[in-house]
Every structure is written in C-alpha cells, then in structure tokens.
N, C-alpha and C positions, 0 to 999 in steps of 0.2 A: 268616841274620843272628843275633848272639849279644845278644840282648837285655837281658843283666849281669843276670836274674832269679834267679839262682845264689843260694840263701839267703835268697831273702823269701818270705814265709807271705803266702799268698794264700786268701781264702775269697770261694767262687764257690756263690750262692744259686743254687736250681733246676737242679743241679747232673746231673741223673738224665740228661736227653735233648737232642735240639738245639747249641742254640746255648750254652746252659748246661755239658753234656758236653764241648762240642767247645773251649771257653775250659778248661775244668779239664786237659783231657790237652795242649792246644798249651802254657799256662803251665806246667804241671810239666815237661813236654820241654823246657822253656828253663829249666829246673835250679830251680824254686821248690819249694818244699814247698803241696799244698793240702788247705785245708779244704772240702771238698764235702759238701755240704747238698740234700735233698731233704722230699718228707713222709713218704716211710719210707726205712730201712734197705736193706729189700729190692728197691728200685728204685735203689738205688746199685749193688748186689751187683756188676754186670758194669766198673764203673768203674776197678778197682786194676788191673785186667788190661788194661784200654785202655790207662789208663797206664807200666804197666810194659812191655808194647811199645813206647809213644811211649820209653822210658828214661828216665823218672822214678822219683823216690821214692813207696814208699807211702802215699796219700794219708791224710788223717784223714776217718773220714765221719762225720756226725750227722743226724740225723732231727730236722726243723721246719717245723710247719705255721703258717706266718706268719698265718693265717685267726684263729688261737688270740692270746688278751691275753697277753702278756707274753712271746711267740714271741723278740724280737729282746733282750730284756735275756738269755732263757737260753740261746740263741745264741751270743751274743757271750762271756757268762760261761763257757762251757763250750771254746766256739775260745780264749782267752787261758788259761785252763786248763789247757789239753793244749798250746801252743805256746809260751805265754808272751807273743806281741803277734802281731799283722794288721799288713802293710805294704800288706796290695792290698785292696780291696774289690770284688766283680764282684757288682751286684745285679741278678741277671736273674730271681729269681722273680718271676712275674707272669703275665696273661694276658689274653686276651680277652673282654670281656663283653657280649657283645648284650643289649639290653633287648626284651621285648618290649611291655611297658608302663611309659611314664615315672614313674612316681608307686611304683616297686618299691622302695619304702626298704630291704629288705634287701639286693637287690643292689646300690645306691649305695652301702649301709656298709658290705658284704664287698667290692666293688673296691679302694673307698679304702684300706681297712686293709689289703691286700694290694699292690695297686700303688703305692701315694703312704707311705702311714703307717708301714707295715713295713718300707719300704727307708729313709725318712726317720731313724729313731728308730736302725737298728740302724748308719747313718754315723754318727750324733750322737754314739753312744758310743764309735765308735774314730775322728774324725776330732783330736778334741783331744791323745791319745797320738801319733797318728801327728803335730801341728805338736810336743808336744815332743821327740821325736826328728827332728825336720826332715828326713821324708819320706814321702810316703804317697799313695796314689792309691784315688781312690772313681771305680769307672764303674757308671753307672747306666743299664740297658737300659729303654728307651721304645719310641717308633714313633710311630704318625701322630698329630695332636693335635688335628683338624680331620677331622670323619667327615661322609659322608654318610647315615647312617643312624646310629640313639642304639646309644651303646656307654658303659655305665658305665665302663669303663675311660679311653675317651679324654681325658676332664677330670683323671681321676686322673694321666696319665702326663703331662696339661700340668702342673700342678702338681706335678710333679716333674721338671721341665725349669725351671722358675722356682726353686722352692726350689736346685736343682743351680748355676744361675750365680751365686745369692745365698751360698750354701757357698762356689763358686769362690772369689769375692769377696774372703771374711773369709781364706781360708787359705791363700791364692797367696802372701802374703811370706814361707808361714815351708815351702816344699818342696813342700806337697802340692796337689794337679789335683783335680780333680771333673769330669767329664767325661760326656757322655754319649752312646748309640750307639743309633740308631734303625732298628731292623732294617724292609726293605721285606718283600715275598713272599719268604720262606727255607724251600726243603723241612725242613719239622720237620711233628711229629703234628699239632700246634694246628694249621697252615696246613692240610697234606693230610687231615688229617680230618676239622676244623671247617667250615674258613671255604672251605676248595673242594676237597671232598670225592669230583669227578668230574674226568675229562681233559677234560671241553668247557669246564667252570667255568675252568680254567685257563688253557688256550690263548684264551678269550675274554676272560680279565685280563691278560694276558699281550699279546694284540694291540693292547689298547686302550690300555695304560700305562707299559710295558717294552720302553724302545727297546734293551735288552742280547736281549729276546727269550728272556727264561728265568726262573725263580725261583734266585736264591740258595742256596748253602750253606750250612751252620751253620758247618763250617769257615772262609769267607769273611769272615765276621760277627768270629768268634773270630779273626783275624789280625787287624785292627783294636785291637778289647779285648787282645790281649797287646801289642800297641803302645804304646797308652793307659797301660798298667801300666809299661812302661819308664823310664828314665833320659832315653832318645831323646824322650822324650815330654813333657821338664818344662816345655817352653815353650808348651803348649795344657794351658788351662784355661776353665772353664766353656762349653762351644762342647758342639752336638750334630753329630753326624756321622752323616750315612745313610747306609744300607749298602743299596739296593736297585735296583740295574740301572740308573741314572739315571732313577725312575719318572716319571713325569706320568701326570695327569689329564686327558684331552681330552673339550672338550664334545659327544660324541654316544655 
C-alpha cells in the first residue's frame, strides 16, 4: 500500500529499538524523510542501514534525553533546523516504571517528565505550524492505563491519552490527527527483559490474556503508526488503538 508519505519529515522519538526502530524504517520505506532520536548517537548507529535496505533516504539522527529540562525545546529546535518543518510526530519515547514504594517522589517526577510532560510540550511546539500549513499528525505511544500493580508510568500515559483527545479536539478543523496507539505484549527489550524476562513468565501471560496466543511484533505496532501518519488516515482523530492480540484480563 503507497501511503503518499513521499516527502514528509517525520520524527520518531525512542527511535534506537522496538517499536520505535521499526515505525522509523517502515515510514522511511514509504518515501518520508526521518528524524530519529534516541539517548545517544551510538544506539542509532545501526539505523541508516535498516533503512537503506527498507529503500529509504538517509535518515537525520539526534541524541535526546527527554529525562533532561529543556529535552523537547532542543529537539524540536535542532529537527526544524536541519529540515526546515515536522509534518509526522511519532512519540514513542517512554517506558515502564514499576514502583516499589508509593511515596518515591523521584520516580513520579522522572515518569511524568518522560512519559506525559516530554511528549506533551515537544507536540505543543510543532502542532501549531503543522495547523498552519493545514497538515500534520502527532501519534503518541501509551498502553495500559489501568494497572494492577503501582506503575509510575501508568497515570502518566493516562494523562496523555486525555491531554491527546483534548489536542484532537482544538486541531481536527484545520488537517491535523492526534492519535494514539497502545501497544499490548510486543517482543521488544523492555517486554523480554523487564517485565517477562523467562519463557514460563510468558507463556503464563500469554494463556491467561492473549486469545491471538502470542506476543506481538514491533513491526505489527509500526504498521498501524505509518497508518495513523497517512492521508488514508485524516478522518480518525483523537481515538486510541490497541495493538495487542485482542488481550483480556480474566479473573483467575
């Protein structure tokens, strides 16, 4: 499918591995030029070369640690600098935070500022250029928002599912989408390293909640987000979409 991405600049946060990786080299294969972004240089290093097998152009890389104040203004300032404007936004840096004691004020204020604050602040300065060129798309990667164990992150990614419909909202008449894509279990590092780190840990999440019977691809995920980024795609906005086997929860 030719997704008419032929010529739009796209910058794709967390850009190194997964699902992040796999969105930067599917949208360049569909002829966009992209800005890929990690927290160093040297963990992009293998990226031009995915790419230029998918037959894309060489991407722009930049190193940012969105942990750090003022992450998304020099971001932003340095992607319209070397391109001249962002027509895609793909905000997938982020990740998971287990607590193991509620009252950890530093891990509440490094989640937020990472998953809610840093994806929030670095739309806000290109969603306004993108309505006045009357086109533009911001997808913002979340996942579950509703945990049964404390996860500083999970308040963070609700609050960026709320502020994402309210974005929707203000800038649906003038071209641009705000959208966003809720990854289930997708074999990436965070998944198989973190959070089920064993083949019993899996196959036992896996039996209980995944009537697909499997974990996800980061490719999977990334067909969606170059969707989302499309033309074909101007008539959803603010909506979140999950990407995980049809999961459920069942009580035992």
């Amino acid at each position: 499918m030719d997704l008419k991405l032929r010529d739009r600049i796209c910058l794709v946060t967390g850009a190194s591995t997964g699902i992040g990786r796999a969105t930067a080299v599917l949208i360049a294969a569909e002829g966009a030029r992209v800005v890929a972004t990690a927290r160093s240089l040297s963990a992009l290093g293998s990226l031009p070369d995915a790419i230029a097998e998918a037959g894309g152009v060489e991407p722009v890389l930049l190193a940012t640690d969105f942990t750090h104040d003022g992450a998304p203004e020099r971001l932003v300032a340095d992607a319209l600098a070397l391109c001249g404007r962002v027509d895609i936004l793909v905000n997938n840096a982020g990740g998971s935070r287990p607590m193991a004691r509620p009252d950890d004020q530093d891990a509440w204020q490094e989640s937020f500022q990472l998953n809610f604050r840093a994806v929030r602040r670095s739309s806000e300065l290109l969603l306004p250029t993108m309505a006045e060129r009357g086109w533009g798309r911001v997808i913002n990667l979340t996942g579950a928002v509703v945990a049964k164990t404390l996860n500083a992150a999970t308040p963070a990614k609700a609050a960026l599912e709320s502020w994402s419909k309210a974005a929707a909202g203000h800038y649906a008449a003038r071209g641009v989408t705000v959208n966003c894509v809720a990854p289930g279990r997708i074999n990436t590092a965070q998944i198989l390293d973190r959070i089920h780190p064993d083949e019993a840990s899996r196959q036992d999440f896996i039996w209980r909640n995944i009537p697909m019977g499997r974990f996800g691809e980061a490719e999977e995920a990334a067909a969606l987000i170059a969707f989302l980024a499309s033309d074909a795609a101007r008539y959803i906005t603010g909506t979140t979409i999950p990407v995980d086997g049809g999961a459920l929860r069942y009580a035992f």
